[in-house]
C-alpha positions in Angstrom: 38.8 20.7 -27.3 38.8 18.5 -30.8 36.0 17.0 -31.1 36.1 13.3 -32.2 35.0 12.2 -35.7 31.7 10.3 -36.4 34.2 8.1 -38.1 36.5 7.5 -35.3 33.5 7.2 -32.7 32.8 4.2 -35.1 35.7 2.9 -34.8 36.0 3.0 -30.6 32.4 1.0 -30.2 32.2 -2.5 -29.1 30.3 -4.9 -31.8 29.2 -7.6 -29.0 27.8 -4.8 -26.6 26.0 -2.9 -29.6 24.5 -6.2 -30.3 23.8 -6.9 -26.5 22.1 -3.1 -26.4 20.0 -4.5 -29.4 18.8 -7.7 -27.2 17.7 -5.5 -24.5 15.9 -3.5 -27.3 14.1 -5.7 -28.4 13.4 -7.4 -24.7 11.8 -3.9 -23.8 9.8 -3.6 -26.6 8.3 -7.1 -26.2 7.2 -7.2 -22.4 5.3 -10.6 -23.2 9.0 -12.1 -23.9 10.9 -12.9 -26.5 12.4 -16.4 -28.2 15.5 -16.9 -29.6 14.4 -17.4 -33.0 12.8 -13.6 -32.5 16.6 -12.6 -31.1 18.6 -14.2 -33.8 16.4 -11.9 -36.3 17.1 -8.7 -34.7 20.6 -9.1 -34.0 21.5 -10.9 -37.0 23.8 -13.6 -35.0 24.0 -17.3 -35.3 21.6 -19.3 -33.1 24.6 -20.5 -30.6 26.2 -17.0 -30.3 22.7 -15.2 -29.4 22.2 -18.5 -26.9 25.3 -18.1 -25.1 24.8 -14.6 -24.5 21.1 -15.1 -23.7 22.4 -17.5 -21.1 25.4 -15.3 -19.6 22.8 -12.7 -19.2 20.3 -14.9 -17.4 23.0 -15.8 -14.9 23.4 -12.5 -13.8 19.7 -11.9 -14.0 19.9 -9.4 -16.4 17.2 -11.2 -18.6 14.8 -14.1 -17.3 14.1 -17.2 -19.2 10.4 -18.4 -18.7 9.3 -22.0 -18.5 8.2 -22.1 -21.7 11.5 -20.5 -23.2 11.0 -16.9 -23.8 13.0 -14.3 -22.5 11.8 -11.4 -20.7 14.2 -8.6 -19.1 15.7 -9.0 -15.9 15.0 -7.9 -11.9 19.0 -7.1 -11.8 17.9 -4.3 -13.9 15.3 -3.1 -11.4 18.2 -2.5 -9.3 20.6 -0.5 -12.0 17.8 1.7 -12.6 16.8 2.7 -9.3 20.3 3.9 -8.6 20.5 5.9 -12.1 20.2 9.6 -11.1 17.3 11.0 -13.4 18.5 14.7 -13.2 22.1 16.1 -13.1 21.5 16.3 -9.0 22.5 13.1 -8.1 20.1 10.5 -5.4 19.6 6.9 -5.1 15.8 6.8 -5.3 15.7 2.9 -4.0 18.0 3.6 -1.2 15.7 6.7 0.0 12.5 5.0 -0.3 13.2 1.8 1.0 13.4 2.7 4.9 10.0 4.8 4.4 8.7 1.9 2.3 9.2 -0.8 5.8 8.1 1.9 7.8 4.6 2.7 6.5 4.2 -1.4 6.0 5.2 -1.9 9.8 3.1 1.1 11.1 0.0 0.0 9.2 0.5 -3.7 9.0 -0.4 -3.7 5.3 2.2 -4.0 2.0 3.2 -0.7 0.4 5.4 -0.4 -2.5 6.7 2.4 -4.8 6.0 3.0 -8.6 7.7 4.7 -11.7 6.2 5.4 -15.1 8.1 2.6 -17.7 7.0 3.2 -21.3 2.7 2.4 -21.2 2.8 0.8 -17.8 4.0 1.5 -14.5 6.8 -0.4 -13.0 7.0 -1.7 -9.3 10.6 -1.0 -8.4 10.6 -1.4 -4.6 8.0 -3.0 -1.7 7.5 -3.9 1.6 5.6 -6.7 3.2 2.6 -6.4 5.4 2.2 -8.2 9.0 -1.6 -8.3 9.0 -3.7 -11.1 9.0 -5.2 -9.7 5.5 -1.9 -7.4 4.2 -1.5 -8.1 0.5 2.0 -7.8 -1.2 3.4 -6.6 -4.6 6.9 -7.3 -5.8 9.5 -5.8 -7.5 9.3 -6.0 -11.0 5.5 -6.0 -11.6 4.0 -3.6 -14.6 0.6 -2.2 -14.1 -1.2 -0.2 -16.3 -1.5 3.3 -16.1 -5.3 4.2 -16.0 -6.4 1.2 -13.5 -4.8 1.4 -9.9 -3.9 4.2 -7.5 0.0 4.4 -8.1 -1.5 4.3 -12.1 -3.7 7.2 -11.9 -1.1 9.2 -9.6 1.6 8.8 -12.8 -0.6 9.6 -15.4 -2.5 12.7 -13.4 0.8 14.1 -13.7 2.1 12.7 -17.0 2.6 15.3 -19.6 -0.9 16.4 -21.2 -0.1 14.5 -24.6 0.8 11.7 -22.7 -2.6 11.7 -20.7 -4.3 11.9 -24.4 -2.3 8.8 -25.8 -3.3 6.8 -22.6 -6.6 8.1 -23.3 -7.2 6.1 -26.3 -6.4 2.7 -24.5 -8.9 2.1 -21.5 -8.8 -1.3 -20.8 -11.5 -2.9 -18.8 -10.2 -4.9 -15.8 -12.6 -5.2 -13.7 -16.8 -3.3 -13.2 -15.2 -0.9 -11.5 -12.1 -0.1 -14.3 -12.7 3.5 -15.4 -13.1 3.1 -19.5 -14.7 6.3 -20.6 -11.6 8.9 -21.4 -14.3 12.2 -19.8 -15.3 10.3 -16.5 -11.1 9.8 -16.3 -10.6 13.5 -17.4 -12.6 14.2 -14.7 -10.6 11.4 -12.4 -7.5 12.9 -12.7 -8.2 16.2 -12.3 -9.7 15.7 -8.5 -6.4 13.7 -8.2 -4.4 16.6 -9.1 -6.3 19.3 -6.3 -6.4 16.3 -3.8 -2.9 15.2 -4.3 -3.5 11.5 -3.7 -5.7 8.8 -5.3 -7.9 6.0 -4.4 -8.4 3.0 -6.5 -11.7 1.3 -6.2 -11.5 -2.3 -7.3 -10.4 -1.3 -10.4 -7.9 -3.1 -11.4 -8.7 -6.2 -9.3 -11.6 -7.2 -7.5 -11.6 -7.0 -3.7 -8.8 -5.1 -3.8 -8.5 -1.4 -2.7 -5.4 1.0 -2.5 -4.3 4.6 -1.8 -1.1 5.9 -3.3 0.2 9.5 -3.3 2.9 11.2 -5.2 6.5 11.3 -5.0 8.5 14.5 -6.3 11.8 15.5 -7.0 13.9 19.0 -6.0 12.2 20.7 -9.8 8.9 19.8 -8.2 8.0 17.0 -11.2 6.0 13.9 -10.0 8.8 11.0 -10.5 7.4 8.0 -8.4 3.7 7.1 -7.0 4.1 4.9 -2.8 0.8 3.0 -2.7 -1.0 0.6 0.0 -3.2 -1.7 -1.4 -6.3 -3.2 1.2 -8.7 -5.6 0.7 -12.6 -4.1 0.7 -14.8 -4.2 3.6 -12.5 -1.9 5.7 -14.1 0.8 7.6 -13.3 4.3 6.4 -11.5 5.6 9.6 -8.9 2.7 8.7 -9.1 3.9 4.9 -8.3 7.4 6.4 -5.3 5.9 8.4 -3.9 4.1 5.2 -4.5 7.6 3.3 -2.7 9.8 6.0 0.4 7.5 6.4 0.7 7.0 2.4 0.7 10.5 2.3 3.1 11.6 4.9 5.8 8.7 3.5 5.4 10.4 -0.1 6.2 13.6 1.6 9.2 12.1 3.6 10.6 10.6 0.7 10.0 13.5 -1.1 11.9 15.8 1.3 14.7 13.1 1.5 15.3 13.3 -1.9 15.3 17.2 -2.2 17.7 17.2 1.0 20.3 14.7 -1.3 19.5 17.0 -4.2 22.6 19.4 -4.5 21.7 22.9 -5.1 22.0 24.0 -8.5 22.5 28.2 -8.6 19.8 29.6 -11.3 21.7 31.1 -14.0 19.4 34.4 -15.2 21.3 37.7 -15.2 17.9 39.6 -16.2 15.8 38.8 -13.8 15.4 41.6 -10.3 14.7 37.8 -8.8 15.9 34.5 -8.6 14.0 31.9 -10.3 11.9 30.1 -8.2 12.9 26.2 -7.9 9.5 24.7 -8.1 6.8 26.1 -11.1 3.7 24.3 -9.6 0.4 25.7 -9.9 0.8 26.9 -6.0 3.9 28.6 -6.7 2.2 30.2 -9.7 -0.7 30.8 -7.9 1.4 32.7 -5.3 3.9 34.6 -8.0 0.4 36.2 -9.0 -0.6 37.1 -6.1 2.5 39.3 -5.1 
């Protein structure tokens, strides 16, 4: 096959959706929103052209215009990227989760939602509502942070170890109960990764209480965190309901996504054996063993 030029690549390429790419750029690099005077200096387009194609964004919800005139990116993208398949096996995480999602919420009466990593926060990218009389909600398109929060901690137990030292380094205090010192969250997310769930305290807001376990893909890699958040006071055979349920929907969805997950024959003409699909501590742990 000839391979096409640099040159010619060049000349294929679409000026207004290279400069569009740039916008969303620059909108993902500025969570806290952009204005159009910022736009116009990244793009290097006249005021009017970066306004029309702020607004023709905005009417497909592809970018969202505050009050005050900033520009932030859009939920419409929340819904691109959960059907983006993140390996070469192909699965629609949002159309999976969802049904486990209204299931856990109607079983336990409170809101549950599911959680991705998105650069140094964690992204909400699919809830349910609760029923109760005291069921708190979380929408779609909410960033946490990372080190504050059950869905958080699950993300970053499991986040590559220079990751986890990066995150280290930026410990916010939300609320008494926020974990700030990088060795008592050492310690954190190691019990997180034996237990395989986590619990957050208050810690990211006052009164409030969740359990979240995590999701996992057919290669055995943590891709997603479902969470219940509860308000404090609740006796701990509820808190042990909320923790069983979160759990077993994690696994559900987790098995779901595995069963959409075509398989993918192991290519390794040395080895007596085939290579094992998951390289988890427990599979490891067992390999040793035999």
């Amino acid at each position: 096959m000839t391979d096409i030029s640099e040159d010619a690549a060049q000349k294929y390429r679409i000026p207004v959706i290279e400069q569009m790419v740039e916008v969303f750029a620059l909108l993902e690099r500025t969570p806290e929103g952009a204005t159009i005077r910022d736009v116009v200096k990244a793009v290097k387009l006249s005021r009017t052209t970066v306004y029309r194609m702020l607004n023709t964004l905005s009417a497909y919800d592809f970018v969202h215009r505050s009050p005050a005139g900033s520009y932030t990116l859009g939920r419409r993208l929340l819904t691109l990227a959960a059907h983006v398949a993140p390996t070469v096996a192909s699965y629609d995480l949002l159309a999976i989760a969802q049904p486990h999602l209204n299931k856990i919420s109607e079983f336990l009466g409170e809101g549950s939602k599911l959680t991705v990593p998105s650069g140094d926060n964690i992204l909400v990218v699919a809830s349910a509502q609760g029923h109760g009389q005291y069921a708190l909600s979380a929408t779609a398109g909410q960033r946490l942070p990372f080190h504050a929060g059950a869905a958080g901690k699950i993300l970053l137990a499991f986040s590559l170890h220079e990751d986890i030292e990066r995150r280290l380094t930026k410990l916010e205090r939300y609320t008494n109960q926020t974990i700030t010192d990088p060795k008592k969250m050492l310690e954190e997310l190691a019990l997180i990764r034996r237990q395989n769930w986590a619990r957050d305290m208050g810690e990211q807001m006052s009164g409030v209480h969740a359990i979240a376990a995590p999701v996992r893909d057919y290669q055995d890699a943590v891709i997603a965190a479902v969470s219940v958040p509860f308000v404090t006071g609740v006796d701990e055979k509820r808190v042990a309901d909320i923790r069983q349920a979160v759990i077993a929907a994690a696994q559900s969805i987790t098995a779901d996504i595995r069963s959409a997950t075509p398989e993918i024959p192991s290519v390794n003409p040395v080895a007596e054996k085939p290579v094992p699909k998951s390289t988890s501590p427990k599979t490891i742990a067992k390999s040793k063993q035999r």
